[in-house]
SEMI-453336 format. One record per residue (C-alpha): residue in three letters; x, y negated, z. Coordinates in nm, 4 decimals, decimal comma, always signed. Layout:
N
> ALA|X|Y|Z .
...
This chain:
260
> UNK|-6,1217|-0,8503|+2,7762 .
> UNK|-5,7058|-0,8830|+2,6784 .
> UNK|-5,6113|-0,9732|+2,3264 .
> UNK|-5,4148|-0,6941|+2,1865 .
> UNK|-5,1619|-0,8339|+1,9469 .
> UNK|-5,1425|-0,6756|+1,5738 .
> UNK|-4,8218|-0,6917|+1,3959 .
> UNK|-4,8147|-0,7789|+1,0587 .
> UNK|-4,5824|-0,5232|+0,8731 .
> UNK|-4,5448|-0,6638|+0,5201 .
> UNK|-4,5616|-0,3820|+0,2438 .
> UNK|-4,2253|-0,2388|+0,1224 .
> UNK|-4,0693|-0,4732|+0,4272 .
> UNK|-3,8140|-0,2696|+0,6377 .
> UNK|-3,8308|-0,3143|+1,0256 .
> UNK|-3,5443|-0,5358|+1,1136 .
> UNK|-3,3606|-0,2099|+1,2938 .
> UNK|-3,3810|+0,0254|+0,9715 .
> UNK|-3,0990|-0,1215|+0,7498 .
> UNK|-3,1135|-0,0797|+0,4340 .
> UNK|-2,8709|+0,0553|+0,1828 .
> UNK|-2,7000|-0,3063|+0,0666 .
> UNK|-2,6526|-0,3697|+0,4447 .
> UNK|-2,5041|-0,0021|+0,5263 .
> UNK|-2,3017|-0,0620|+0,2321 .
> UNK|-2,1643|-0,4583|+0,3402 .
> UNK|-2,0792|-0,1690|+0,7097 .
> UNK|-1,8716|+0,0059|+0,5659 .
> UNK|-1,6489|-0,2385|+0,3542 .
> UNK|-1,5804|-0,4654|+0,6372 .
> UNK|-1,4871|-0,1128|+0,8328 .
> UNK|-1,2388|-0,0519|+0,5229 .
> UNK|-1,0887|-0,4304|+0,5081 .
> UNK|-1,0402|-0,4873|+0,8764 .
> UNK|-0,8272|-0,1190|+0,9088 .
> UNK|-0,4565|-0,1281|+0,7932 .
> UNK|-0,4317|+0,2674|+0,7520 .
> UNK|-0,6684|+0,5127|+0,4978 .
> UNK|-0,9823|+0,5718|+0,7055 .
> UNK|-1,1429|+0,8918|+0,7207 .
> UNK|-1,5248|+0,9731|+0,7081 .
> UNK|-1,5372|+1,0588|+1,0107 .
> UNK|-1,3837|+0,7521|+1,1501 .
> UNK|-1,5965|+0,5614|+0,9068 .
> UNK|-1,9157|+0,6733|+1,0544 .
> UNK|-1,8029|+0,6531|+1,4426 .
> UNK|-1,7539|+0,3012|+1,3616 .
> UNK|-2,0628|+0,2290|+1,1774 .
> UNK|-2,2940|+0,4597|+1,3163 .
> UNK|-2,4055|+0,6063|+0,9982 .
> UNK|-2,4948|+0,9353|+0,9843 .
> UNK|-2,2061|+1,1712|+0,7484 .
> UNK|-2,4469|+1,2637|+0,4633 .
> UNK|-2,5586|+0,8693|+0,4164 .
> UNK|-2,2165|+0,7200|+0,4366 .
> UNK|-2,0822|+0,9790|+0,2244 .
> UNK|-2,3257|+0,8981|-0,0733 .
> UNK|-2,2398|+0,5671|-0,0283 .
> UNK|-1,8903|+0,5909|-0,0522 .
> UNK|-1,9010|+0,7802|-0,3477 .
> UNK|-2,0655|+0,4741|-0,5378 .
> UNK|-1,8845|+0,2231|-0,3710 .
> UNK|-1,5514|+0,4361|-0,5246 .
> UNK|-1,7838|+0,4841|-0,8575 .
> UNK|-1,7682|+0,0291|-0,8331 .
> UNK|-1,4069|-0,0198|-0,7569 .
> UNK|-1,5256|-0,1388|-0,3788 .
> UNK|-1,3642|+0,1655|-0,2416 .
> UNK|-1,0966|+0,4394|-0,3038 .
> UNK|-1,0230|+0,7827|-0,1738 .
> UNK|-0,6448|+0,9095|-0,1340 .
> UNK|-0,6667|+1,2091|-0,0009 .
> UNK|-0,9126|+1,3100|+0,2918 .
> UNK|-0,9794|+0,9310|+0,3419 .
> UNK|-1,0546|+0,5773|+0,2055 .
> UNK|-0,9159|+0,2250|+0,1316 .
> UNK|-1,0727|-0,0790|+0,0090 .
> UNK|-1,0706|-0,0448|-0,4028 .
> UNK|-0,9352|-0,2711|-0,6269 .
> UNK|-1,1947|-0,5240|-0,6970 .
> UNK|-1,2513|-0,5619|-0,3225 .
> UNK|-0,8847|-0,6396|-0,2491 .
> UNK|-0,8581|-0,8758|-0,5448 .
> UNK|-1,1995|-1,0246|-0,4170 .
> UNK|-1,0605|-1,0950|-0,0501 .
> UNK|-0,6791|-1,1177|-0,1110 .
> UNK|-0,5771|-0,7990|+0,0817 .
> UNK|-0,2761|-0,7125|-0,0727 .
> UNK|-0,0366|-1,0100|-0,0577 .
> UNK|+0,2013|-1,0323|+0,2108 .
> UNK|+0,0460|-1,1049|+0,5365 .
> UNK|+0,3035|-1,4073|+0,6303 .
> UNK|+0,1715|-1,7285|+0,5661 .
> UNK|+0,4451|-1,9024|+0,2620 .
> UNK|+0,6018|-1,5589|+0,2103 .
> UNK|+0,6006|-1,5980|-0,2001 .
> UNK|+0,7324|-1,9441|-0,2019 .
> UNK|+1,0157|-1,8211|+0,0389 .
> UNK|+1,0843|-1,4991|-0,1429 .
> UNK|+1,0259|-1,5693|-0,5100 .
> UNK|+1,3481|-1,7689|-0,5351 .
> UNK|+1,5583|-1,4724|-0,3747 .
> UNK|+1,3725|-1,2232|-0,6416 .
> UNK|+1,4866|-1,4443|-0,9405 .
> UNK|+1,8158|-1,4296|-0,8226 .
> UNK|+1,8396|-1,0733|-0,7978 .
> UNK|+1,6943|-1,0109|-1,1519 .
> UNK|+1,9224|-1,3097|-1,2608 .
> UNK|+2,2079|-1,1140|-1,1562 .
> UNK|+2,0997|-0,7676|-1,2287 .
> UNK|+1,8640|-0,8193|-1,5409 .
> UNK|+1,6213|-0,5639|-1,4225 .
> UNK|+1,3100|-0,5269|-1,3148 .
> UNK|+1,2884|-0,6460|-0,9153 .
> UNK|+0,9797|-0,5192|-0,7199 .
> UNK|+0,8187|-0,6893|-0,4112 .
> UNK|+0,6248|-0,4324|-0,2512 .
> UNK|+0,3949|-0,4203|+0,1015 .
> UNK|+0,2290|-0,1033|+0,2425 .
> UNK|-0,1429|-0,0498|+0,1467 .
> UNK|-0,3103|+0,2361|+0,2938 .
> UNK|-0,0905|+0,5410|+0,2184 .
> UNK|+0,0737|+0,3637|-0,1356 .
> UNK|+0,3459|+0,1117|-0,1592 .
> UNK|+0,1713|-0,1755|-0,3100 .
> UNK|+0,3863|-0,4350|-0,5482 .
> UNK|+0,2569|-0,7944|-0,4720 .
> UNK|+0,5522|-0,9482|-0,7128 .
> UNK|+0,6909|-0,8132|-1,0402 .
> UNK|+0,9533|-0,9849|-1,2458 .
> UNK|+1,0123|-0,7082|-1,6041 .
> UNK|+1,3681|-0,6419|-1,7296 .
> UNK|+1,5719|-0,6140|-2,0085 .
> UNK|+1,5674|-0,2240|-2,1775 .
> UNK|+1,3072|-0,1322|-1,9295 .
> UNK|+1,1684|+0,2149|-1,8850 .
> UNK|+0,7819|+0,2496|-1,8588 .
> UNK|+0,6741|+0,3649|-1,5734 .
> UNK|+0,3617|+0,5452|-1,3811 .
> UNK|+0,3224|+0,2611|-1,1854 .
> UNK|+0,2766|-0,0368|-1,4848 .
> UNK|-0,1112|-0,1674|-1,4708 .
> UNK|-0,1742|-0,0196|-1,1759 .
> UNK|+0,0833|-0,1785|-0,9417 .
> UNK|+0,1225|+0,0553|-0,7067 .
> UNK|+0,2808|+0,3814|-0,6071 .
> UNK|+0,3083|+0,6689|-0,3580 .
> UNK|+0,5149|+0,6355|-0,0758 .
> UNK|+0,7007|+0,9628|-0,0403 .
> UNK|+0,8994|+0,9086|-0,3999 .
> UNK|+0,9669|+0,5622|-0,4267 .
> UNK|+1,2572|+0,3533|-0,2909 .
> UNK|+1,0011|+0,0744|-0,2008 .
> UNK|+0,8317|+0,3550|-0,0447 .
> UNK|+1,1133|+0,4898|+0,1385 .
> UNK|+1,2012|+0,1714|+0,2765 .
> UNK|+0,8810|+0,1138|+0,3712 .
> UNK|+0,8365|+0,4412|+0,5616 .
> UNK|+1,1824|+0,4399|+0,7288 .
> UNK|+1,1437|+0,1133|+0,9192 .
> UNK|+0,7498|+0,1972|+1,0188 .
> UNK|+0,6804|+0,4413|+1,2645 .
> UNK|+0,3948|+0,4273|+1,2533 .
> UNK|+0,3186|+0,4689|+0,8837 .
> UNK|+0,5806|+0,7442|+0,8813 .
> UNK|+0,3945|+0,9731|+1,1180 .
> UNK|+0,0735|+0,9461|+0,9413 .
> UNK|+0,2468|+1,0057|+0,5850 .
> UNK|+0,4739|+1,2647|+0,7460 .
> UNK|+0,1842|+1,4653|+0,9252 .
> UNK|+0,0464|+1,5540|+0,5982 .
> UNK|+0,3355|+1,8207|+0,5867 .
> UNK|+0,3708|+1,8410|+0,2235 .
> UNK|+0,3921|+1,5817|-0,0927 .
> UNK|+0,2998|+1,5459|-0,4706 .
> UNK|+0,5430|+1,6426|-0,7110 .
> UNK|+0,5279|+1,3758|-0,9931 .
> UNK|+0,8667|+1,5110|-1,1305 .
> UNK|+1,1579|+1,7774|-1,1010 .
> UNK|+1,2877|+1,5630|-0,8684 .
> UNK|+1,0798|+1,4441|-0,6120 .
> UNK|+1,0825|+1,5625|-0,2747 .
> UNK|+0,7883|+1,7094|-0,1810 .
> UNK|+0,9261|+1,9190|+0,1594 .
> UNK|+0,8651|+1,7325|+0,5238 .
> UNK|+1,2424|+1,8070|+0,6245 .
> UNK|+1,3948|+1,7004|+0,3290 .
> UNK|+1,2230|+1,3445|+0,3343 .
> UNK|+1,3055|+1,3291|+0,6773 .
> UNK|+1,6325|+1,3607|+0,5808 .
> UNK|+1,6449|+1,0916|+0,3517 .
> UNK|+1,4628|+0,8557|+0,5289 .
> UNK|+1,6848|+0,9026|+0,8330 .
> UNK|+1,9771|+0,7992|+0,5594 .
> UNK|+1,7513|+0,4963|+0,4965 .
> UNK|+1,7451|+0,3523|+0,8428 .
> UNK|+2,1284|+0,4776|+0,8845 .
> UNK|+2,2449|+0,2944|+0,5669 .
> UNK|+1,9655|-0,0236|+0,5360 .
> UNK|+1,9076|+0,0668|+0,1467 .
> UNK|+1,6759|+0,3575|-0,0584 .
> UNK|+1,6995|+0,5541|-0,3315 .
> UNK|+1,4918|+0,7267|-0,5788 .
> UNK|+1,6232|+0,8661|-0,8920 .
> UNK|+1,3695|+0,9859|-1,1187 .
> UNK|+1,1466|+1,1014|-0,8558 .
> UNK|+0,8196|+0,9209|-0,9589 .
> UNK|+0,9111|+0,8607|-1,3426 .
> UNK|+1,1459|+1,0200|-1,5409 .
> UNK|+1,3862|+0,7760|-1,7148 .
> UNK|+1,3747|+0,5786|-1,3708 .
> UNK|+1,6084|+0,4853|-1,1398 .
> UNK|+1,5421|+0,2423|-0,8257 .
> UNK|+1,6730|+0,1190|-0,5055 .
> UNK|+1,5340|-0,1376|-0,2361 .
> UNK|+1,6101|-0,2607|+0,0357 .
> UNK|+1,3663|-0,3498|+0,3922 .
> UNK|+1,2287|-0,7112|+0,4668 .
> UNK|+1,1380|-0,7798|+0,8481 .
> UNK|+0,9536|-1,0513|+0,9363 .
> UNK|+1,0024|-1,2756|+1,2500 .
> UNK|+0,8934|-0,9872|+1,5079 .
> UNK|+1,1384|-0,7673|+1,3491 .
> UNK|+0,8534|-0,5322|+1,2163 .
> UNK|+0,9105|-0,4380|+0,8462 .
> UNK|+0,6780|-0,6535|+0,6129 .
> UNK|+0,7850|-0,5625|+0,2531 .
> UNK|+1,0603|-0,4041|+0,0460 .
> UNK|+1,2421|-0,5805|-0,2373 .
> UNK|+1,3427|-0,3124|-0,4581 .
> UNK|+1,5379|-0,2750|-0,8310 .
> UNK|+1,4409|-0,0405|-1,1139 .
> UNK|+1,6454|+0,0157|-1,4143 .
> UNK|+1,6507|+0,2841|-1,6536 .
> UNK|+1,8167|+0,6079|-1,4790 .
> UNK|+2,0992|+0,6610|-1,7354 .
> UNK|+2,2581|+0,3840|-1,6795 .
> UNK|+2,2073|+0,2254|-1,3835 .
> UNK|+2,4644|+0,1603|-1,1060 .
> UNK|+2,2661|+0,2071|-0,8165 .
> UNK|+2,5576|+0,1564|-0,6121 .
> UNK|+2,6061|-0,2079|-0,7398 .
> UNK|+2,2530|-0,2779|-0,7568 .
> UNK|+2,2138|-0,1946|-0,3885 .
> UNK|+2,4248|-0,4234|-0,2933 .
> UNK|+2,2801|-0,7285|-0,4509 .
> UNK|+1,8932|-0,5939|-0,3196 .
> UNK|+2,0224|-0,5681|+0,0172 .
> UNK|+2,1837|-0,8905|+0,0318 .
> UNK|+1,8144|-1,0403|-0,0867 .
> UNK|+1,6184|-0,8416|+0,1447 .
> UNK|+1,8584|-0,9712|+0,4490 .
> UNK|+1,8700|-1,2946|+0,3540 .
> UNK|+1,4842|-1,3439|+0,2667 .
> UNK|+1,4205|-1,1594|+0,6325 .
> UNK|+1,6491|-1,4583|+0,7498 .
> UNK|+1,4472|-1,7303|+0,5892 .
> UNK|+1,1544|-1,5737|+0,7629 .
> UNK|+1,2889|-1,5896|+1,0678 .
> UNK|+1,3865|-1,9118|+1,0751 .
């Protein structure tokens, strides 16, 4: 007569092809840190097979942790995860020690606040920050980072990227954090096309009132944009002429060192 074989389920135990919520979770985190763009729902379950209702409720309490973040209609790894894996500092191996001399310089010469920013998700994010003298506070202070669309790190950022600037661009129409920001698609176009034309960006006032900034593009060995170096100063007096100069001539020379 054959043996017949009994598996042993263990009580509470989950079969092996029934992940559990920790393990969906872990899913959709590495989904989040391996993209360099937002991700969308929908793109987060294609790639993790979860069905929309489960990776939806998780999302909402890996946001509720600081694992995860929603801008917009999608999501990015939160805070605590990118401090946890080291997401947001410039992706070129000995980029600070071959910047961070350049950056003194610039607020040695300007005695203002200079900004080292890379893109993260939809957001310029600022990897190095060296405070001025007489500074204005800004949106931006304890949180390090800042939208694209009315920044001049942001500008910069988007003028040089392609592909960054269709995704921000196809979303047709922008926050308006102050009188001044530009929140029409033609109009940024515009300006960014003045970016690429001239090699430096402006904002004035557009994200915080009081503030004035300009930066300047950083491209690494490939000749892709990696980072902006940008100035901020308080909007009264500033000379964003003058202080152009002086973050251009950092931003080409650091892409230089890069190169080299």
């Amino acid at each position: 007569m054959p043996t017949q074989t009994v598996s042993q389920v263990v009580p509470g135990e989950r079969p092996a092809s029934q992940p559990g919520s920790l393990e969906r979770g872990i899913d959709i985190l590495l989904a989040l840190s391996a993209a360099d763009r937002p991700v969308t729902l929908a793109q987060l379950c294609r790639s993790t097979g979860l069905p929309k209702s489960t990776a939806h409720r998780l999302l909402g309490v890996l946001c509720g942790r600081g694992l995860a973040r929603r801008v917009g209609n999608a999501y990015l790894p939160g805070e605590l995860l990118e401090s946890m894996a080291g997401l947001v500092r410039p992706r070129i191996p000995g980029t600070r020690a071959v910047v961070l001399p350049y950056l003194l310089y610039v607020y040695e010469t300007t005695r203002q606040t200079v900004n080292l920013a890379v893109p993260s998700g939809l957001e310029a994010r600022y990897v190095e920050r060296l405070y001025g003298h007489n500074r204005v506070a800004s949106r931006s202070d304890g949180l390090d980072r800042a939208p694209l669309h009315c920044t001049a790190a942001g500008k910069a950022l988007l003028a040089f990227d392609p592909a960054l600037r269709r995704e921000v661009l196809g979303r047709g129409s922008f926050e308006r954090l102050t009188r001044r920001t530009i929140t029409g698609l033609a109009a940024l176009e515009r300006e960014l096309a003045q970016v690429r034309r001239h090699g430096v960006a402006y904002a004035r006032e557009e994200f915080t009132e009081g503030v004035a900034c300009v930066a300047a593009p950083v491209f690494g060995p490939d000749g892709r944009i990696r980072m902006a170096v940008s100035v901020a100063a308080p909007a009264h007096t500033a000379s964003l002429a003058r202080l152009g100069i002086s973050v251009r001539g950092a931003a080409q020379a650091i892409s230089a060192a890069l190169g080299t």
